[in-house]
C-alpha positions in Angstrom: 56.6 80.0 110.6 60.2 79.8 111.8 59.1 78.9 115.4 57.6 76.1 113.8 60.8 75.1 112.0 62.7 75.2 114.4 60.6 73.5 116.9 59.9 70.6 113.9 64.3 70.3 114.1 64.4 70.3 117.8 62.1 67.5 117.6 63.9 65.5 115.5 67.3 65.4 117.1 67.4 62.0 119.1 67.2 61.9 122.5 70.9 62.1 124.4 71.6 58.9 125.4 69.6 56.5 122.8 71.3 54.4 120.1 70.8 57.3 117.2 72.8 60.1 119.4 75.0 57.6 120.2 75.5 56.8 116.5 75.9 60.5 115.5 78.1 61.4 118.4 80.8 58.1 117.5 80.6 59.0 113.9 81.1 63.1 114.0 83.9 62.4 116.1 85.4 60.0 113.5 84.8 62.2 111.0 87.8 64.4 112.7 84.6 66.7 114.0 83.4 67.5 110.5 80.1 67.7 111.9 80.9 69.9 115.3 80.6 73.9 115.2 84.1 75.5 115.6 84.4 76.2 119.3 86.9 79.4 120.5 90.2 77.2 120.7 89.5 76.1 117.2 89.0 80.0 116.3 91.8 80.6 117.9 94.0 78.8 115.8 92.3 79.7 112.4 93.4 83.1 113.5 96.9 82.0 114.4 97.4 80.6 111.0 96.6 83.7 109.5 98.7 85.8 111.1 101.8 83.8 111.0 100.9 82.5 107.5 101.1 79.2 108.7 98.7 76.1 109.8 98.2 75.9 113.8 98.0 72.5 114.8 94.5 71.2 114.4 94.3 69.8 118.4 96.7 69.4 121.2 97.4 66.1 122.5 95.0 67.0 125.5 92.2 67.8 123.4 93.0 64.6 120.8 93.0 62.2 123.7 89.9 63.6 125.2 88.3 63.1 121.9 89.4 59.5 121.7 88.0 58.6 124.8 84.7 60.1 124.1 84.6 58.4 120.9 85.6 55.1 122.6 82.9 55.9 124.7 80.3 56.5 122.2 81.1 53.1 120.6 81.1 51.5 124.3 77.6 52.7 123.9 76.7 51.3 121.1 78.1 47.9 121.6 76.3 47.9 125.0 72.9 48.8 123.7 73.7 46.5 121.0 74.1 48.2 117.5 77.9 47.7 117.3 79.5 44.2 118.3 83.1 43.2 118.4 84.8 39.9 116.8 88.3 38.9 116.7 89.9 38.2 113.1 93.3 36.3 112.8 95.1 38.0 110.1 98.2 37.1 107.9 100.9 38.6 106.1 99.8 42.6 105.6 98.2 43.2 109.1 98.6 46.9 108.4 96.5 47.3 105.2 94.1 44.9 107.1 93.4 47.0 110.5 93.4 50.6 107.7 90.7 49.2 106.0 88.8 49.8 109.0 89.5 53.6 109.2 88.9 54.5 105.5 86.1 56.9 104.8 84.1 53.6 103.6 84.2 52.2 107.3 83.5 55.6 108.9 80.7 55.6 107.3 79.5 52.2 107.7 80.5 52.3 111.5 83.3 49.8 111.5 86.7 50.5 113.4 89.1 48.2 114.5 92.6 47.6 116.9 95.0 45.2 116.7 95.0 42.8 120.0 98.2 40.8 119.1 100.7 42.3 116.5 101.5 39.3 115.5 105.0 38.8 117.3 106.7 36.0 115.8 105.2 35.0 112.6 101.8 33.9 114.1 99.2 36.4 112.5 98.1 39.5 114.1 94.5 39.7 115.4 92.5 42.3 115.3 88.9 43.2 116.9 87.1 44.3 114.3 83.7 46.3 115.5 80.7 46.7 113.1 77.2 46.8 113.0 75.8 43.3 114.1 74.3 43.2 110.6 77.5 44.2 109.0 79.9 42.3 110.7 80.4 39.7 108.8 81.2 41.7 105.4 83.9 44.0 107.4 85.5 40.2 108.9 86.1 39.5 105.2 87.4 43.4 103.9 89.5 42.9 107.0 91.2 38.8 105.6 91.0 40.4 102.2 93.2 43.2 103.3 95.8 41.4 104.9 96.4 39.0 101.6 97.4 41.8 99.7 101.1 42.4 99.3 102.3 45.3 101.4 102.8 48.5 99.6 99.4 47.8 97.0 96.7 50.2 96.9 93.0 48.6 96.6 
């Protein structure tokens, strides 16, 4: 009975490589690896804080920019196979609250990110590519202008 289980779970992970794994992959990594087993390094440091009574930093700089670039890779992925796709939104006024909007726990969720591509140098707007779910898109564009109209130090 539990060879069966476990063969039925094995089953039903999507295959490496297709837009589901893809999807997991971008959005465990996003989730700060909520979903990832604690490998030795992170042990490691769980350890550390215990004996020193003190919080071990959660990831090097090394390990931090490896995940980045396997999460940009992920949504690389996804764009290419055509679940994500990027726009470019001209923004005004709070560009900050406008590009966080896309890394609350709301857009993690809903697979949206964003980057600024101009900061808005001189008083003309900042722009930012906002990357969603081709479906979705359009919704994010307007959480994004919504954002960026609100006066700078408000909460939603």
């Amino acid at each position: 009975m539990v060879a069966v289980g476990a063969l039925a779970f094995v089953l039903a992970q999507p295959k490496k490589g297709s837009v589901e794994w893809h999807k997991r992959e971008y959005r465990a990594i996003r989730l700060d690896g909520a979903e990832r087993d604690p490998d030795l390094s992170d042990r490691v440091r769980q350890i550390y804080g215990r004996v020193v009574r003190r919080t071990a930093p959660r990831l090097t700089e090394a390990e931090r920019r490896a995940l980045v670039n396997e999460m940009d890779g992920h949504e690389k992925a996804l764009v290419e196979l055509g679940f994500l796709v990027t726009r470019e939104v001209a923004v005004s006024q709070n560009s900050y609250a406008a590009l966080m909007a896309l890394h609350s726990t709301r857009a993690v969720e809903g697979y949206a990110s964003g980057r600024f591509v101009s900061d808005g140098s001189f008083r003309t707007g900042a722009v930012i590519a906002v990357t969603a779910p081709a479906n979705d898109l359009s919704r994010w564009e307007e959480i994004v202008r919504d954002a960026s109209v609100q006066p700078e130090g408000s909460e939603d």
